[in-house]
C-alpha positions in Angstrom: 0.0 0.0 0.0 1.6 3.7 -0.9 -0.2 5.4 2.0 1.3 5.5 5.1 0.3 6.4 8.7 1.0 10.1 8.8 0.1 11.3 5.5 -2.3 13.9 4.6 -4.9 12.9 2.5 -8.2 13.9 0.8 -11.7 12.3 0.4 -12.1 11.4 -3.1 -15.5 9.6 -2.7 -18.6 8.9 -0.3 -19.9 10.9 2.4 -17.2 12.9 3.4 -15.8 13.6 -0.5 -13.9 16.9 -0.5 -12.5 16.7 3.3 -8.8 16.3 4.3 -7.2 15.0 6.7 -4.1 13.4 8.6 -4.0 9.6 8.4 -3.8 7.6 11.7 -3.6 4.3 11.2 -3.0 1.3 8.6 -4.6 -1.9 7.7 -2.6 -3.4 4.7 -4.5 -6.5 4.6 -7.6 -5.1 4.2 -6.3 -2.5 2.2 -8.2 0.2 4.7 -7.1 3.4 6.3 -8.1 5.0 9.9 -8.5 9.0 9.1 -8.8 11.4 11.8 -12.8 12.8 12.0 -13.4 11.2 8.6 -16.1 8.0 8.3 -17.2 9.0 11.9 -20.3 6.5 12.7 -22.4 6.5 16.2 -22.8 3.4 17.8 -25.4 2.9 20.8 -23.6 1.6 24.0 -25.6 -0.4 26.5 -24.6 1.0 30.1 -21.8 -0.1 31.7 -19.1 0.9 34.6 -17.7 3.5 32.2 -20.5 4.7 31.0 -23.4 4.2 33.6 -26.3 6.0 31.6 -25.2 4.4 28.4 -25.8 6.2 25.1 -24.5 7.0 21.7 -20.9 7.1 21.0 -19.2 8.6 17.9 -16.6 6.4 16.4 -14.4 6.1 13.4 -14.2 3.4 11.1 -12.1 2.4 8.4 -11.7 3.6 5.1 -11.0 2.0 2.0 -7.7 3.4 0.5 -9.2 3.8 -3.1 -11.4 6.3 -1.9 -8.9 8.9 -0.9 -5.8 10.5 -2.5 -2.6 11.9 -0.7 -1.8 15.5 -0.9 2.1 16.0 -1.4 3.9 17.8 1.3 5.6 19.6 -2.0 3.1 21.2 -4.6 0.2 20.8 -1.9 -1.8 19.1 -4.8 -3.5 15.4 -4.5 -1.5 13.3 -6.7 -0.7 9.6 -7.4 2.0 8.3 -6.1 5.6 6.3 -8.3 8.3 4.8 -6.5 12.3 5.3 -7.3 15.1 3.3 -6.6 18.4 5.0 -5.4 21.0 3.2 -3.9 19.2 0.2 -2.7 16.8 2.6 -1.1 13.1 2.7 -2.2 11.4 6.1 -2.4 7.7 7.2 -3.1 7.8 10.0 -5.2 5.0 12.4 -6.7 3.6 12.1 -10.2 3.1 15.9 -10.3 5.9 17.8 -9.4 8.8 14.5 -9.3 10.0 14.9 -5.8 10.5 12.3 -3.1 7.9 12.0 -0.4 
């Protein structure tokens, strides 16, 4: 997968299309991405010691990495993303402007 946990992306499709946001975490296997306030779903919680009135909770859920696009550090434009090999080193680079991310 080419996005990794840090990067700063934007929605390309579903509800939230248009938003950006920081990437926080990474499921390769399922090819998914945790985004900060994006794909945020409630979820009614039955009480319990933490939560003695019980209620509805806001929580995130998993994105699928097709749906969003990473915004280079660089150009500050959402681009796709090429790799580079230098000295047995492995860089992702932007299609837009060429530099190393």
């Amino acid at each position: 997968m080419k996005i990794k946990k840090g990067d700063k992306v934007k929605v390309i499709a579903g509800k939230d299309k248009g938003r950006e946001a920081v990437v926080e975490r990474v499921y390769p296997k399922g090819k998914k991405l945790l985004i900060q306030g994006i794909n945020i779903y409630k979820k009614h919680i039955k009480k319990n010691e933490k939560m003695p009135q019980g209620g509805v909770v806001e929580v995130p859920r998993p994105l699928d990495s097709a749906k969003v696009m990473l915004i280079c550090p660089k150009c500050g434009k959402t681009t796709r993303l090429g790799y580079e090999i230098a000295k047995d080193r492995k860089y992702r680079v932007c299609k837009k402007c060429k530099t190393r991310i």
